[in-house]
Structure formats: C-alpha cells, structure tokens
C-alpha positions as CSV (number, residue, x, y, z in Angstrom):
1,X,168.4,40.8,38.2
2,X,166.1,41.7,35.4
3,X,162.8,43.3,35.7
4,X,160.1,41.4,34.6
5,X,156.1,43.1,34.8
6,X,154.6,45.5,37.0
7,X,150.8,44.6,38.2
8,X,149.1,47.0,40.1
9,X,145.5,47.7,41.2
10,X,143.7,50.4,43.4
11,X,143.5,49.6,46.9
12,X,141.0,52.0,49.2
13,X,141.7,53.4,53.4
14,X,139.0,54.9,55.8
15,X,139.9,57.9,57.7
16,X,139.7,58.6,61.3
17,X,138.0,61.8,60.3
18,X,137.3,63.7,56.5
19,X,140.9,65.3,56.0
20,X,140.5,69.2,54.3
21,X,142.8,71.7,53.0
22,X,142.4,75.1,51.2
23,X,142.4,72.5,48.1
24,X,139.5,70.0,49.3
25,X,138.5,67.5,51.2
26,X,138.9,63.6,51.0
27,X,136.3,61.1,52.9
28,X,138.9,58.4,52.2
29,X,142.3,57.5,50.7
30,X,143.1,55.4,47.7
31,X,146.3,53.8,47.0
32,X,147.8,52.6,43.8
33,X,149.4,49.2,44.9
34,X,152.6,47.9,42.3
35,X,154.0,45.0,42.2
36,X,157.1,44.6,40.7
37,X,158.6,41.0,40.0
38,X,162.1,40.2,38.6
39,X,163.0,37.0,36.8
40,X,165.3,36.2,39.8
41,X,161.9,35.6,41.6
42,X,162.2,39.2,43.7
43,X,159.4,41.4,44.7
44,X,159.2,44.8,44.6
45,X,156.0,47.1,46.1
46,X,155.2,50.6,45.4
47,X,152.3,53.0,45.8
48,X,151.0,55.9,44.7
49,X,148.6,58.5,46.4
50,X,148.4,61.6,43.7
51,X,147.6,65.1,44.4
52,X,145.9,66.7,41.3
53,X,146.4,69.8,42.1
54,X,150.5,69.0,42.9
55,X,151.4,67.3,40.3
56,X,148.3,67.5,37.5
57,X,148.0,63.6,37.7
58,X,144.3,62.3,38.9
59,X,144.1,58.6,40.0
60,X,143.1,58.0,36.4
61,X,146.1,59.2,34.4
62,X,148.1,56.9,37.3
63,X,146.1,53.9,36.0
64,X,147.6,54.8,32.2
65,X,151.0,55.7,33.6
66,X,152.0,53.1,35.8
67,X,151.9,50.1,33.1
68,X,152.8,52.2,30.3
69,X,155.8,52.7,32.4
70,X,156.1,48.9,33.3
71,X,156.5,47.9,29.7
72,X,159.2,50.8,29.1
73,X,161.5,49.3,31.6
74,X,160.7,45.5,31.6
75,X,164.0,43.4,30.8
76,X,166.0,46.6,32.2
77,X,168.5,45.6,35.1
78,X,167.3,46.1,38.4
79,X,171.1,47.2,39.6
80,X,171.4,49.2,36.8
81,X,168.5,51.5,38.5
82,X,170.1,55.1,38.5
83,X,170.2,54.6,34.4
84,X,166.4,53.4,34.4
85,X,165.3,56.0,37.0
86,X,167.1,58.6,34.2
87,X,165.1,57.5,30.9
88,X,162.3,57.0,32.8
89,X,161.8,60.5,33.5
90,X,163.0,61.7,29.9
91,X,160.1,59.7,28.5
92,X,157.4,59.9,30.8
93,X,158.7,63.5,32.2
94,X,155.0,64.6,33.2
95,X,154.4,61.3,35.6
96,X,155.9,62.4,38.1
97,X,153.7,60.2,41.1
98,X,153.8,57.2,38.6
99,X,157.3,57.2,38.6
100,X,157.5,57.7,42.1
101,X,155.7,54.8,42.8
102,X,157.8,52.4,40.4
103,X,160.9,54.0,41.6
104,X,159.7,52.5,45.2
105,X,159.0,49.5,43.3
106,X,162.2,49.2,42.4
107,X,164.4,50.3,45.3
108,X,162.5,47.8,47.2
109,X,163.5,45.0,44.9
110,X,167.3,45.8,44.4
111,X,167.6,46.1,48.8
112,X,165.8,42.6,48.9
113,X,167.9,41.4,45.9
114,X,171.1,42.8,48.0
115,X,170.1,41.7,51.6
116,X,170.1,45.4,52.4
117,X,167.6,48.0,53.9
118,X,167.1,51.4,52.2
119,X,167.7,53.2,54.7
120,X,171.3,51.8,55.0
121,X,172.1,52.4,51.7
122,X,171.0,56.0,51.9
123,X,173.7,56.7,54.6
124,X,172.4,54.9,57.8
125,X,171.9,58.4,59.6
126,X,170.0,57.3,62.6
127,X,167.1,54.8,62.7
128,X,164.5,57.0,64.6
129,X,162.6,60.2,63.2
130,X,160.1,62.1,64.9
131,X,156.8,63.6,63.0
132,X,154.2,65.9,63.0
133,X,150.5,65.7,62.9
134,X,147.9,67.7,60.7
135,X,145.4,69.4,62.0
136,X,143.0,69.9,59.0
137,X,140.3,72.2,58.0
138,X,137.0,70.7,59.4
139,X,135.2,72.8,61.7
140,X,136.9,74.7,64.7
141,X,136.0,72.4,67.1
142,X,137.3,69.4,65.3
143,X,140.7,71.0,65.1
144,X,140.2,71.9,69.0
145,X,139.5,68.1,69.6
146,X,142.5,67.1,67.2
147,X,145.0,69.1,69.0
148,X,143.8,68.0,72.3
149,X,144.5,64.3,71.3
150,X,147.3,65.1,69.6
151,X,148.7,66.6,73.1
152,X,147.9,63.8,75.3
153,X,149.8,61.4,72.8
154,X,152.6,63.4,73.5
155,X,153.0,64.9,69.7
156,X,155.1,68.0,70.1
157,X,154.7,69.7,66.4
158,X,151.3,70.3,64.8
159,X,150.9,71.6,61.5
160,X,147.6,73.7,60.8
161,X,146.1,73.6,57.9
162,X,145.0,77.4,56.6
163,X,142.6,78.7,54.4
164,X,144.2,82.2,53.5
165,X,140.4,83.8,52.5
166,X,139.7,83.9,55.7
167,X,142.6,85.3,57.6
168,X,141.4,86.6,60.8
169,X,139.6,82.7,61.2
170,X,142.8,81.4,60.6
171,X,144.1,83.4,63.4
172,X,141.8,82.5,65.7
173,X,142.2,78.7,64.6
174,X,145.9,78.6,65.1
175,X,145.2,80.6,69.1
176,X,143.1,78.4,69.9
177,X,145.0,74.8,68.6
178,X,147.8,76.9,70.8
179,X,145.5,77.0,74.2
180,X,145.1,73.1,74.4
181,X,148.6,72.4,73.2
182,X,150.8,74.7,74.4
183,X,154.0,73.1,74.4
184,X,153.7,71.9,70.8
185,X,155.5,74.2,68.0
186,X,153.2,75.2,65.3
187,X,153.7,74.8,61.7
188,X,151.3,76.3,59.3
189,X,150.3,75.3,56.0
190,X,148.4,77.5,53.5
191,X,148.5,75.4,50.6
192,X,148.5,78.2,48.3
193,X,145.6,80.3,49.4
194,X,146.9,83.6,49.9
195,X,148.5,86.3,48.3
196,X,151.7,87.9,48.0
197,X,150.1,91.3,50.1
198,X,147.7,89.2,52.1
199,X,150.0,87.0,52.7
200,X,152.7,89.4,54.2
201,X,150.0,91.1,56.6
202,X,149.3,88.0,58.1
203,X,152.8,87.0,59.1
204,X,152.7,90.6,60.6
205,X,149.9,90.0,62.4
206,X,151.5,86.1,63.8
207,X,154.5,88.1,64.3
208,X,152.6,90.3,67.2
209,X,151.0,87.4,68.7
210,X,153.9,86.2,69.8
211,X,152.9,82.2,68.8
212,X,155.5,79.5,68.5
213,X,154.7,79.2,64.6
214,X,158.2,78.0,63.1
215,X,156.9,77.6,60.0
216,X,154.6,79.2,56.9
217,X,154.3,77.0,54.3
218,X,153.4,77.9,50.6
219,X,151.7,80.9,51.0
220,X,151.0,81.7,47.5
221,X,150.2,79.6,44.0
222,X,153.0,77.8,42.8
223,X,153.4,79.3,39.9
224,X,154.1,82.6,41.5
225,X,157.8,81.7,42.1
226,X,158.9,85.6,42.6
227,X,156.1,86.3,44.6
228,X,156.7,83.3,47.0
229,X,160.6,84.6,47.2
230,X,159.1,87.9,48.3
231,X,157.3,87.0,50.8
232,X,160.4,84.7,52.4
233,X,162.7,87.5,52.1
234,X,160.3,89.5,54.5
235,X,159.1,87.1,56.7
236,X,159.9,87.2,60.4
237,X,158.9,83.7,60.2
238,X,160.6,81.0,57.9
239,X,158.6,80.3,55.0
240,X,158.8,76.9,53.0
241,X,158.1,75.9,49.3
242,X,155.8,72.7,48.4
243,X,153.8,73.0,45.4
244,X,156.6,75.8,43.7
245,X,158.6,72.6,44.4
246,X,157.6,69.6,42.7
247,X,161.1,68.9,40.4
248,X,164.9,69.3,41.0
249,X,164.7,71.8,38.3
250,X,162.0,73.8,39.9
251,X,163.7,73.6,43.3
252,X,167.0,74.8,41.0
253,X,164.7,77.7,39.7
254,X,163.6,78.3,42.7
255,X,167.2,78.8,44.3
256,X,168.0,81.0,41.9
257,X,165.7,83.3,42.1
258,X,166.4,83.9,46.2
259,X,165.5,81.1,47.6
260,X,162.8,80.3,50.6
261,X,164.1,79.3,54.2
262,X,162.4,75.7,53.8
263,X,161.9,73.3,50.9
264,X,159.1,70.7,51.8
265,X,160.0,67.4,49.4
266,X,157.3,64.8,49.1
267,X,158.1,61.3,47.1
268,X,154.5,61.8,45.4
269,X,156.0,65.2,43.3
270,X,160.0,63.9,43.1
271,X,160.5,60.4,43.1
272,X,163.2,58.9,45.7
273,X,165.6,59.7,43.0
274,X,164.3,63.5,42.6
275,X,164.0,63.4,45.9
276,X,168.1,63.2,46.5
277,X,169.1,66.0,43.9
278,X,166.7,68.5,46.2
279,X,168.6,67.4,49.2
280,X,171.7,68.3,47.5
281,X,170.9,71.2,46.2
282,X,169.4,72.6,49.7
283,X,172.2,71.3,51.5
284,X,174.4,73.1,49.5
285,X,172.2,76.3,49.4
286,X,171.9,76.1,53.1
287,X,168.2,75.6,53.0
288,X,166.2,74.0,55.8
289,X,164.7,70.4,54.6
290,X,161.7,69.3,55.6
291,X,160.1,65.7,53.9
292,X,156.2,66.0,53.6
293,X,153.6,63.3,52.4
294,X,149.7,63.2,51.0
295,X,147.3,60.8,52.7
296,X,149.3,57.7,51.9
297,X,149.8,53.8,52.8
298,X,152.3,52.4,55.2
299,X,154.7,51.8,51.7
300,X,154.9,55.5,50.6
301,X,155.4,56.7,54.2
302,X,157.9,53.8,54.6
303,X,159.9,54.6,51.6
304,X,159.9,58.4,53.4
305,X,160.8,57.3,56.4
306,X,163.5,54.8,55.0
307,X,164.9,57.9,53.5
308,X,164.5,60.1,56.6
309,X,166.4,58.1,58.3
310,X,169.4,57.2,55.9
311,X,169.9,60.7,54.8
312,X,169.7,62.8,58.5
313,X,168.6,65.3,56.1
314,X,165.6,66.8,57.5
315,X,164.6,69.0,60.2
316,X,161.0,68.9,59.8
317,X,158.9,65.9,59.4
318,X,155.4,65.8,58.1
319,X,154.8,61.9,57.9
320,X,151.5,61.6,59.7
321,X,148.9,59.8,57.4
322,X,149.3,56.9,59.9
323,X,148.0,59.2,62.1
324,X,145.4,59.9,60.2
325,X,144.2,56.3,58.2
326,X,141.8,54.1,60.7
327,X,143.2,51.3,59.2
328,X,146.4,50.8,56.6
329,X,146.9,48.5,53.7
330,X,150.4,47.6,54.6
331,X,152.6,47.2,57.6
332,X,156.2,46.3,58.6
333,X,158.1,49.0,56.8
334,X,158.5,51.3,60.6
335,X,157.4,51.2,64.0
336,X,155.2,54.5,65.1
337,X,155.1,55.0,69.1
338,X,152.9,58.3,69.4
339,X,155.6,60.6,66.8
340,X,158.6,58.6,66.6
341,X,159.3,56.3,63.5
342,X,161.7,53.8,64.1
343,X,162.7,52.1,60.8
344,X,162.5,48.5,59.9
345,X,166.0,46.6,59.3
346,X,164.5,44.3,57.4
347,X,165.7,44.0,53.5
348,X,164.9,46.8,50.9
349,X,161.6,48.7,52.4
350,X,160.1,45.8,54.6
351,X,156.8,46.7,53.9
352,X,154.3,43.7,53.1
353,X,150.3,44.1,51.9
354,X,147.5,43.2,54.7
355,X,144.5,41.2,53.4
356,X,142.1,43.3,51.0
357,X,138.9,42.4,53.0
358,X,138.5,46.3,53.6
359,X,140.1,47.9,51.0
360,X,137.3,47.8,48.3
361,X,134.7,50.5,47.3
C-alpha cells in the first residue's frame, strides 16, 4: 500500500476556561489536521498540537514541516513503516511534533489497510485507562472551582500546575485543591520553574505537610539534566522527567546519568515510534511510566490512548484535554465516562473529523 500525499490545514478548539502554566497561557487550542491518502484508496489522520518551548517547533515551522515531510516519504510503503519512521527522523531529526503527527498518519492507515486497531497491535493490554485532570494556573479560586468539579465527576488524580517563583503560593494552592478533593492523589507539575536548591526545600516543606502528592514533575530546566538527577535522588517524593525528556536518546542520557523515578512521554516530543524505545528503556531501567499530552484533539489523545492501552505500560495518565476543550474537532477514537478511556475497536485509530463550522479563527 503505497503512500500517496499528505494535506493538512490548521483547525482551531475553544476552551472551557484559559489553560496556564509556568510557561503561558493559551485562550484556545489549534490543531494541525493531516490527511494521509494511499493509492489503495486508504486514509490516514494525524495531528499536531506543538509546544515551543518542548520541542522548539511553533505552529509555523509545523506548516513547513509537515509537507516537506509528505513529499520525503510519498511512494514509500505504508507496511514498510518502521524503515520510513527511521529516515524520517535522520532527515528531519529536529521535527520532532511534525513527525509525530505523520507517524499517526500513518499508523492509522496501515491498522485500516490491515482491519486492525492500534491498540491490538501494540499488545492488547486492556481496553480501559483511567486519567487525570489539570488544574492550571488561573487564579486561586479558579483552581478551587476546578477541583471541586473535578471531585463531583468522580476524578481521583489531579495534577497542579506550579509556578516555582512563588513557592509558599504554590503551597497554599496545592492545600487548598486538597480541602475540596480530599480523596484525590495529587500530582504536581512545575514545568521547569524551580531550581535545583529551591526546588529541594520545597519537597521538604510537602514532605512535612503530610499531602498525598505522588508526584513532582520537572522541577528544573531541561537542560539541567544533573541537576534534575539531584533533586530525584533526594526526594522523599518521586520526581519525573518531561521536557529533560523529549528523545529516546535524551531519555538514554538521562538514564545514565542516575535516573529520575518517573519519565512522562508525550507523542508531541517522541513520536509513537519514539514513544516505544522510552518504554523500553524505562521498563528495563525499572522506571515508573507515565504518558502525558499538550492541549490536543480527540486524534492525538486517541493515538495516546490507543497506546495506553495496548502497551499496559503506564502508571500515570495525563490525557485530559478532553477535559479541558468545550468542543473537539474529532471523535470516535475512545469513549471518556468522567476519567476512564475506553478504546475504540474500530480499525487503525477510529478517529474521524467533525464538521469545521467552529473550527475557524
């Protein structure tokens, strides 16, 4: 089944609510929509939601990437998509969310082409995963009215979004998410803001407030590899690697030099086939797993949940833009009943577009 063009366009998703991090704060989402058709007649879709700030790509080098990337594999073999996935990320080695999305593209083709739904192919683990939900960085009383819905829908892991200049705020963010939902475990996220010192005072300070945080997630700038391994190796608290973590040769690097208790993957930094060296590696390493997302469409969260659920790989789900988008470009890829995904059966992803009557600027 040959590969024949790639067409692709932005499409646009309100929020329920602006979502910030430590990073910034987006009024609305945007997805990169491909199309991939085969000469057989066989559809593929994609997406792609970048992160600058992950993975250095802005939705404008996507627009470059994507069909530069269409041309370098049309008339390439659809089956033969382990050998593609390989010189596509020799020549384009720097697109990584690009190739993410085409390698998406792809896989949903060749399971269509083969009768078969990803998730099957990746093992057939179990066909139900259960998520978290963010609670971002808008005001303190946003976050208290996000947690309290978050409770009554029954959601049982929140992940709080930090801003590591502010510490003793943060504190008093992640108490007070506790008091109205205090039977959910807390994972935090710092997306980079604090330092190696600042950093290990705070988990002292978590550590004597005796909260049900499970996890501390990239404490410090990705770059500082060493300093990130420092703070782990202290940590009364397992701390987890996302941005230090974009490639299997960073998560390699990253091994090597001691390790963190948790690697987050996301699709948008690895690529599904990235995506299944890390597992590999961390299983072997004995690492935690947990599979993470940006703010994405009801495509990239399927192809996550596809391979959540094939693989049994992770312990730690952080799937929730459904949660978060008011309404989605695409649909029939999963099922979402408060937290719990349950994975379509239908042929490669199952995922189909929605009419475009809302998806413009």
């Amino acid at each position: 089944m040959i590969i024949n063009e790639l067409r692709a366009g932005i499409r646009y998703m309100p929020l329920h609510s602006p979502f910030v991090t430590a990073k910034g704060r987006s009024e609305k989402a945007r997805s990169y929509v491909i199309e991939l058709s085969c000469e057989s007649g066989v559809t593929g879709l994609g997406a792609v939601s970048p992160a600058q700030y992950v993975t250095g790509e802005s939705m404008e080098d996507i627009e470059r990437s994507v069909p530069e990337i269409g041309n370098f594999i049309g008339g390439r073999e659809v089956d033969d998509y382990e050998a593609v996935f390989g010189d596509m990320r020799k020549a384009f080695p720097l697109a990584h969310a690009a190739r993410a999305g085409v390698e998406m593209a792809v896989m949903d083709a060749w399971g269509k082409a083969h009768e078969t739904p990803l998730w099957r192919h990746w093992g057939g683990a179990k066909p139900e995963v259960e998520t978290d939900q963010t609670i971002s960085l808008n005001s303190l009383d946003v976050a208290r009215e996000e947690a309290k819905r978050a409770a009554r829908a029954g959601i049982r892991q929140l992940k709080i979004k930090l801003d590591g200049s502010y510490p003793r705020d943060m504190i008093h963010r992640i108490r007070t998410v506790h008091e109205v939902a205090p039977d959910a475990v807390l994972l935090l996220d710092a997306n980079q803001s604090f330092t190696v010192n600042s950093a290990k005072a705070f988990l002292e300070i978590l550590d004597r407030e005796q909260l049900p945080v499970v996890l501390f997630e990239q404490p410090v700038d990705a770059c500082n590899v060493k300093g990130l391994v420092e703070v782990a190796a202290d940590s009364p608290i397992p701390v987890g690697a996302d941005e230090s973590v974009v490639t299997p040769g960073d998560c390699r690097t990253l091994l090597d030099a001691g390790g963190t208790q948790v690697v987050n993957i996301k699709l948008m930094k690895s690529g599904l086939s990235g995506a299944l060296e890390i597992i590999g590696m961390c299983r072997s390493a004995g690492v935690t797993l947990m599979l993470g997302c940006m703010v994405e469409s009801g495509i990239g969260t399927g192809a996550a949940v596809h391979l959540a659920c094939g693989t049994g790989a992770f312990t730690w789900l952080d799937l929730d833009a459904p949660l978060l988008l008011a309404r989605d470009i695409a649909e029939g890829a999963y099922t979402l009943n408060g937290s719990i995904y349950r994975v379509s059966d239908a042929p490669g992803l199952g995922a189909r577009l929605v009419p475009e009557e809302y998806s413009k600027t």
